[in-house]
C-alpha positions in Angstrom: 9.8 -27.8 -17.9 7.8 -24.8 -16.4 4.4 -25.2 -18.2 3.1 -22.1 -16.1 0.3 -19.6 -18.3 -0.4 -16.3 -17.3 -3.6 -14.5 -18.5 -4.6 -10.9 -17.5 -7.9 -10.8 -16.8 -8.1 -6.8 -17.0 -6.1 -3.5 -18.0 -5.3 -2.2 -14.6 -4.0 -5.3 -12.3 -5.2 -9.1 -12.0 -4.3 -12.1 -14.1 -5.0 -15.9 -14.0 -2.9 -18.4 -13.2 -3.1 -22.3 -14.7 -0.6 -25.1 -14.9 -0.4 -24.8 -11.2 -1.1 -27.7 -8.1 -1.1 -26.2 -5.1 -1.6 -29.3 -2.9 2.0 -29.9 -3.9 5.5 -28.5 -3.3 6.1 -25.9 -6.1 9.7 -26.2 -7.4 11.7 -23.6 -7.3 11.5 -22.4 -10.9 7.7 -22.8 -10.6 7.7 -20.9 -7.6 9.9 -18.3 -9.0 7.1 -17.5 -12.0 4.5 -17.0 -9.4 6.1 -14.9 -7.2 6.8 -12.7 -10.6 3.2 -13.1 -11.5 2.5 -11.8 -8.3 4.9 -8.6 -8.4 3.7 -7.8 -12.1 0.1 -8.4 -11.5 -0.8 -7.6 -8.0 -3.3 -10.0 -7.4 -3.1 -13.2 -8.9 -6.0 -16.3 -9.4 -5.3 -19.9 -9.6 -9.0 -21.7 -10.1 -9.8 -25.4 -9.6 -7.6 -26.0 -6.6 -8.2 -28.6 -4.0 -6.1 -28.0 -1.2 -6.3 -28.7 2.7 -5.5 -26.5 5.6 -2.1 -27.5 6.0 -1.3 -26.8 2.1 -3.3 -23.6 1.7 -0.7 -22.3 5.0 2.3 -23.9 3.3 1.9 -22.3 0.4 1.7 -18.6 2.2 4.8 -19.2 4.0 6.5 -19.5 0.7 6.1 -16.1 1.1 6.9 -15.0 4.6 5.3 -15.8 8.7 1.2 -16.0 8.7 -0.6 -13.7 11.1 -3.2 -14.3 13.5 -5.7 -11.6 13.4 -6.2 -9.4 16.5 -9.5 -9.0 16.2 -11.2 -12.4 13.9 -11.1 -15.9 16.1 -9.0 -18.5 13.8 -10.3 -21.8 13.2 -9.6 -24.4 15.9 -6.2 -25.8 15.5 -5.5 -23.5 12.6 -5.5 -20.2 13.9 -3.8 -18.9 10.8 -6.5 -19.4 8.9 -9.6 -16.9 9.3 -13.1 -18.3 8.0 -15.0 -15.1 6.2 -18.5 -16.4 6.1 -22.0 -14.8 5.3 -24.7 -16.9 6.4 -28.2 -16.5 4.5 -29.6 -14.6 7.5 -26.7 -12.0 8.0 -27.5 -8.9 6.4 -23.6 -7.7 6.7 -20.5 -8.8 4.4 -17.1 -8.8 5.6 -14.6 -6.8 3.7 -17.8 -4.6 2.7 -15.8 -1.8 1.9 -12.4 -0.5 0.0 -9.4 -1.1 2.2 -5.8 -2.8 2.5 -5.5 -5.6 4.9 -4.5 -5.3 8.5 -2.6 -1.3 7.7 -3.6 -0.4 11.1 -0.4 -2.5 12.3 3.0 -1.3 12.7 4.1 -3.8 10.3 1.0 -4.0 7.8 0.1 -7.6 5.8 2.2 -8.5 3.1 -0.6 -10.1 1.7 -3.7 -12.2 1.5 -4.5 -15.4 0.4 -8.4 -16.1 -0.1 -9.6 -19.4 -0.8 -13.2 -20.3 -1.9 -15.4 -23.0 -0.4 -18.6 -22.2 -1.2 -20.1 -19.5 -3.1 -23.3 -18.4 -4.4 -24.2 -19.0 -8.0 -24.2 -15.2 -8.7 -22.8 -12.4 -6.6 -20.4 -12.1 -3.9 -17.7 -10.6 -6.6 -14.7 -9.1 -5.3 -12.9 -6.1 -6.5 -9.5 -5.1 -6.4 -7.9 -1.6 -7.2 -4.1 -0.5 -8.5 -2.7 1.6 -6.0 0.4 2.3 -8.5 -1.7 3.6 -11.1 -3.5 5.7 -8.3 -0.2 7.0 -7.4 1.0 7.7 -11.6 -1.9 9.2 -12.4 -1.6 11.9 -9.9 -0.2 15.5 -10.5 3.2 16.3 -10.5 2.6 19.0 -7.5 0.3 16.5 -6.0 3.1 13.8 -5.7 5.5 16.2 -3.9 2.7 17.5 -1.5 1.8 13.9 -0.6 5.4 12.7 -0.2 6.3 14.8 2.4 2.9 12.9 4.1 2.1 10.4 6.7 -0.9 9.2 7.8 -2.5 7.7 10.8 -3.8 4.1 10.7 -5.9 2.5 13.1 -8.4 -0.7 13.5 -10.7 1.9 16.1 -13.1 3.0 13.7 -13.7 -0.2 11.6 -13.3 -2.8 14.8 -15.6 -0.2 16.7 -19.0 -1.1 18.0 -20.7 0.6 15.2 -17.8 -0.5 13.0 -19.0 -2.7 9.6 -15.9 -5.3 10.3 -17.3 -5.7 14.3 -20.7 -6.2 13.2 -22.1 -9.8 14.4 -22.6 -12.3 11.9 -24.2 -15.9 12.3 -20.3 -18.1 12.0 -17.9 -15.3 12.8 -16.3 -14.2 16.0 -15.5 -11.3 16.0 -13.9 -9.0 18.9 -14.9 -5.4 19.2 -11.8 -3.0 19.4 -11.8 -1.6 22.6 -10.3 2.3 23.7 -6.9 1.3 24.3 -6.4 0.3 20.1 -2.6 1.5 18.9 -2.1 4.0 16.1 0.5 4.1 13.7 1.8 6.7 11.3 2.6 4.8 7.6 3.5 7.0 4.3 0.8 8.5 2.3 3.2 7.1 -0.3 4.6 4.2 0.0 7.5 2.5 -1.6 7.2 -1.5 -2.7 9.9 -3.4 -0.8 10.2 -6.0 -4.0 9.4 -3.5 -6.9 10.9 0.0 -6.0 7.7 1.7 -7.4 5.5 4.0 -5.3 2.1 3.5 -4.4 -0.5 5.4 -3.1 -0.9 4.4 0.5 -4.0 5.3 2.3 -7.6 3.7 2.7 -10.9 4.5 3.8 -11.8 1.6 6.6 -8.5 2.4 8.6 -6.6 5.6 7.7 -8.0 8.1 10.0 -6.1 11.2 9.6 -2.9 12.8 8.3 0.5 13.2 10.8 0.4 16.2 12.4 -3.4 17.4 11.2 -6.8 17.4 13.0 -9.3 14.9 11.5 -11.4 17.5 10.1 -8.6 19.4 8.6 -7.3 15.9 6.8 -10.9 15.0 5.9 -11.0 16.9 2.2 -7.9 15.8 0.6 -8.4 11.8 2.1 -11.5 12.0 1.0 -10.5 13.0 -2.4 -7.7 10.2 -2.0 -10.4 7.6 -1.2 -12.5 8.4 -4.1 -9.2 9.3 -6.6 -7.7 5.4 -6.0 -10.7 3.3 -6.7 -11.9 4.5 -9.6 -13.0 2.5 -12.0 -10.3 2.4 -14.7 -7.6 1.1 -11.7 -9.4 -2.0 -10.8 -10.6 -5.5 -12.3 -13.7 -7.1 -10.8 -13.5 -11.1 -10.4 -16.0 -13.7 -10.1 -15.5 -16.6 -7.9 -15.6 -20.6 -8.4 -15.2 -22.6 -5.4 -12.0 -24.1 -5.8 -10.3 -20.6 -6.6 -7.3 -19.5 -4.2 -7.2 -15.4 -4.8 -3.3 -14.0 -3.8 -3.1 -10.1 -3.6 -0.4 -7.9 -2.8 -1.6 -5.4 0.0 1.1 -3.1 -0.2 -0.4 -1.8 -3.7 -3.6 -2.7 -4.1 -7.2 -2.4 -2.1 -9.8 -4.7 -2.4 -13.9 -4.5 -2.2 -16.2 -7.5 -1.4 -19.5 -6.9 -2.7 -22.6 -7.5 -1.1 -25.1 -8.7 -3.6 -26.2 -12.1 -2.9 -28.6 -11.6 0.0 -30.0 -14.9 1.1 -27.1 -16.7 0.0 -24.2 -18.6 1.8 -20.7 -17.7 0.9 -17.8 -19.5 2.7 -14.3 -18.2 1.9 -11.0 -18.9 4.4 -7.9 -16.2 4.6 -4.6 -16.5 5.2 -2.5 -13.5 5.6 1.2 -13.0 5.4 3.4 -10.7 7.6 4.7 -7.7 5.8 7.2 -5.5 6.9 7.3 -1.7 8.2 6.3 0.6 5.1 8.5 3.8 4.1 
């Protein structure tokens, strides 16, 4: 008996998820209604979870490999799992910022799974934004000019020195990207492997440039990109609980963690699943 409930939580993407323990095996037809949760909805919650290491990392690789982050230290003897903390003094989130996960790979993340530990009693929201809808909404000449696109994605700007993801912060370690950082040319529109539906494709922490174009000749159209697929009526804001495992898809969605809770500890811990190449 699948007792699964699914409840969108806005009009553009998002939707909660009960009737699910995930510190134990999901059968197969339980699995199969998340995983269509997950296609339908793009990001998917499931509150009130108490899970370990071990389970939060099993239940990602229902889903595909994990990957270790090139440039965030893993925990100790899981170095899967990447601890995204904000201690009262730091003055700097991580994930400050619209982007997609880990698109300056060749093979960008599949997606993330964000589970909460400790948050503070207000703030620290995180938004996420509909990158189909960015892509529908778009003119009809528009879609043709950006399909015959690609663009250039890279960790060099955001893992740079003066980069908001290098930044130090009290219990991260984080490695600044050095000169020798790879580049890699992924679809300004991007078809979903699972879905067939195209998605814009293209965000502001590591898309650096169109194929083929200088940086200043790409910078009006990205930047009306950038602006054009996170406005306000393609995304759903969420509020954390500690105990709430977040699961987005990161080939159609971005995501913004807000910064509003200065003073405050927050304490969240990522997993991330391999994706494959995009076209």
């Amino acid at each position: 008996m699948n007792d699964i409930s699914v409840q969108p939580i806005s009009g553009a993407l998002g939707a909660e998820i009960s009737g699910v323990d995930l510190s134990r095996d999901l059968s197969n037809e339980q699995f199969n209604a998340v995983h269509q949760a997950f296609l339908d909805h793009q990001v998917i919650f499931f509150r009130d979870q108490k899970i370990s290491h071990d389970q939060h990392k099993a239940f990602a690789r229902r889903f595909g490999t994990l990957n270790i982050h090139p440039y965030v230290k893993g925990m100790d003897g899981h170095p899967e799992i990447m601890q995204i903390v904000k201690e009262p003094a730091d003055k700097v989130n991580f994930g400050g910022g619209w982007h997609t996960d880990m698109s300056f790979l060749e093979e960008p993340a599949l997606g993330s799974l964000l589970y909460a530990k400790e948050v503070p009693s207000v703030g620290g929201d995180t938004l996420w934004a509909n990158q189909y809808l960015a892509y529908d909404t778009l003119s009809s000449g528009m879609k043709e000019m950006l399909g015959r696109l690609k663009a250039i994605h890279t960790a060099k700007g955001e893992y740079s020195e003066r980069g908001h993801s290098a930044q130090k912060r009290g219990s991260m370690d984080v490695a600044v990207a050095g000169d020798d950082v790879p580049s890699y040319e992924h679809p300004v529109v991007r078809t979903h492997p699972e879905t067939g539906r195209k998605a814009l494709y293209v965000n502001m922490a590591f898309t650096e440039k169109f194929a083929g174009m200088t940086r200043r000749e790409s910078l009006p159209l990205l930047k009306f990109l950038f602006e054009h697929c996170t406005q306000e009526g393609f995304t759903c804001r969420f509020r954390w609980t500690a105990g709430t495992l977040a699961f987005w898809d990161n080939r159609c969605t971005q995501h913004f963690a807000l910064n509003d809770y200065q003073g405050k500890r927050r304490h969240m811990e990522r997993v991330t699943v391999n994706g494959d190449k995009p076209f």
